[in-house]
C-alpha positions as CSV (number, residue, x, y, z in Angstrom):
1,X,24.9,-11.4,-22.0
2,X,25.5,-8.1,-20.3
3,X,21.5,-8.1,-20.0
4,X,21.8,-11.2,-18.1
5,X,24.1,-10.5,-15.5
6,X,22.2,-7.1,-15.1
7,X,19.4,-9.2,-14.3
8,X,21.3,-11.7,-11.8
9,X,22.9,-8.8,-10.3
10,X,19.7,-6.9,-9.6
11,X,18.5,-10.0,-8.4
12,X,20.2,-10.0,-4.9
13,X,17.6,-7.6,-4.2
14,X,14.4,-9.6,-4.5
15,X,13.1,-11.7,-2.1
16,X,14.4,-15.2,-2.0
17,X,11.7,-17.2,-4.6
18,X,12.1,-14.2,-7.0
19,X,15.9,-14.6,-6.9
20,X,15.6,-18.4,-6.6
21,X,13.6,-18.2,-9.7
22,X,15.9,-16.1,-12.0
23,X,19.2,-18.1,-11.0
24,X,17.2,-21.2,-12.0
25,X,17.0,-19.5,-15.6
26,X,19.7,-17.4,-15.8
27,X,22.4,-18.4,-14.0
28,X,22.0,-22.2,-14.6
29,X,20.9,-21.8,-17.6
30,X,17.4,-24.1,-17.0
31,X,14.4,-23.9,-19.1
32,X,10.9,-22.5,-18.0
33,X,9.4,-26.0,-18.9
34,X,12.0,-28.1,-16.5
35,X,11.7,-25.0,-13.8
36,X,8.2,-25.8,-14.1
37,X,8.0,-29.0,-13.9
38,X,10.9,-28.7,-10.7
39,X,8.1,-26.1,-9.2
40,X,4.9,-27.7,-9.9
41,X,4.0,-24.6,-11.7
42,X,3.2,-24.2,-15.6
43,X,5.6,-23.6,-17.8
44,X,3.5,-20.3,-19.2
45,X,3.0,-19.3,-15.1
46,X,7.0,-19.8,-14.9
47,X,7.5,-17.7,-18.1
48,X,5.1,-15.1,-16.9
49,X,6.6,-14.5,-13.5
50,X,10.0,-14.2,-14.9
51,X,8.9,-11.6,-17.5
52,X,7.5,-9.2,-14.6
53,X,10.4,-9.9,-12.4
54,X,12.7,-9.0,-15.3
55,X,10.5,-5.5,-16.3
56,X,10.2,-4.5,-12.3
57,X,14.2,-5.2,-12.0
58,X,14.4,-3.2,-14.6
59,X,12.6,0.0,-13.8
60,X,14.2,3.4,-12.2
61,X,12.3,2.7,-9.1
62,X,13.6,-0.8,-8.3
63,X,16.9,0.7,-8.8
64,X,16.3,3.6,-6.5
65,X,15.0,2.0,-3.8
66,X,18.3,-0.9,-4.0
67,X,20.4,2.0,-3.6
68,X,19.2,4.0,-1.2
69,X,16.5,2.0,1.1
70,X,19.3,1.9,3.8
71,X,18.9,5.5,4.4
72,X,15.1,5.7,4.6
73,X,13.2,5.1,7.8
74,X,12.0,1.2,8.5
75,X,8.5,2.2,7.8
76,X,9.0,4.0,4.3
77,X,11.9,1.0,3.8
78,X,9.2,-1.0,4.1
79,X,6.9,0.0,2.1
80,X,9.2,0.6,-0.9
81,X,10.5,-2.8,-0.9
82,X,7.3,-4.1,-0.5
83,X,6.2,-2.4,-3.5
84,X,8.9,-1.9,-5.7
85,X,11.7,-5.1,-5.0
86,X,9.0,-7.3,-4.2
87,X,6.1,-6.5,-6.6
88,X,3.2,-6.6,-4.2
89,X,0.3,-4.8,-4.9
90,X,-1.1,-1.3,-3.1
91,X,-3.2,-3.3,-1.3
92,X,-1.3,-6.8,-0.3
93,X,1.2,-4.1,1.0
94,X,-1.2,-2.2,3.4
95,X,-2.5,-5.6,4.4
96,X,1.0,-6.5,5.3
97,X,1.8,-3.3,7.0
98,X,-1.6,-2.7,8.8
């Protein structure tokens, strides 16, 4: 239990389909399969997603860059929370940020 409200708490970081997606499961307590099926997604896509969510929410860096983002500058903010709340890759970050 005290795993799971980690996880929701940690959540108000991510961006709003991530965090949509772990209060579907964790908070309301809803299956992958009916999340999926609420989604249009598969039920193994659905279970998949939540896994990396959960392991990037979980890491030293997602917790850093919660913490202490609001004292960077907007570029390097931006870039970390592209990267480490978000999940995007090296590259769908530098396309995003030019």
């Amino acid at each position: 239990r005290a795993t799971a409200e980690r996880i929701v708490h940690r959540a108000e970081h991510l961006p709003v389909e991530q965090r949509a997606l772990i209060e579907q499961v964790y908070v309301l307590g809803q299956p992958a399969r009916v999340v999926a099926a609420l989604t249009g997604r598969s039920p193994r896509s659905v279970r998949r997603a939540l896994q990396r969510i959960v392991q990037r929410t979980a890491t030293a860096e997602f917790a850093l860059v919660a913490a202490r983002a609001a004292e960077w500058s907007p570029h390097l903010r931006a870039v970390a929370t592209d990267l480490f709340i978000a999940g995007l890759s090296i590259r769908a970050c530098a396309a995003r940020r030019g």
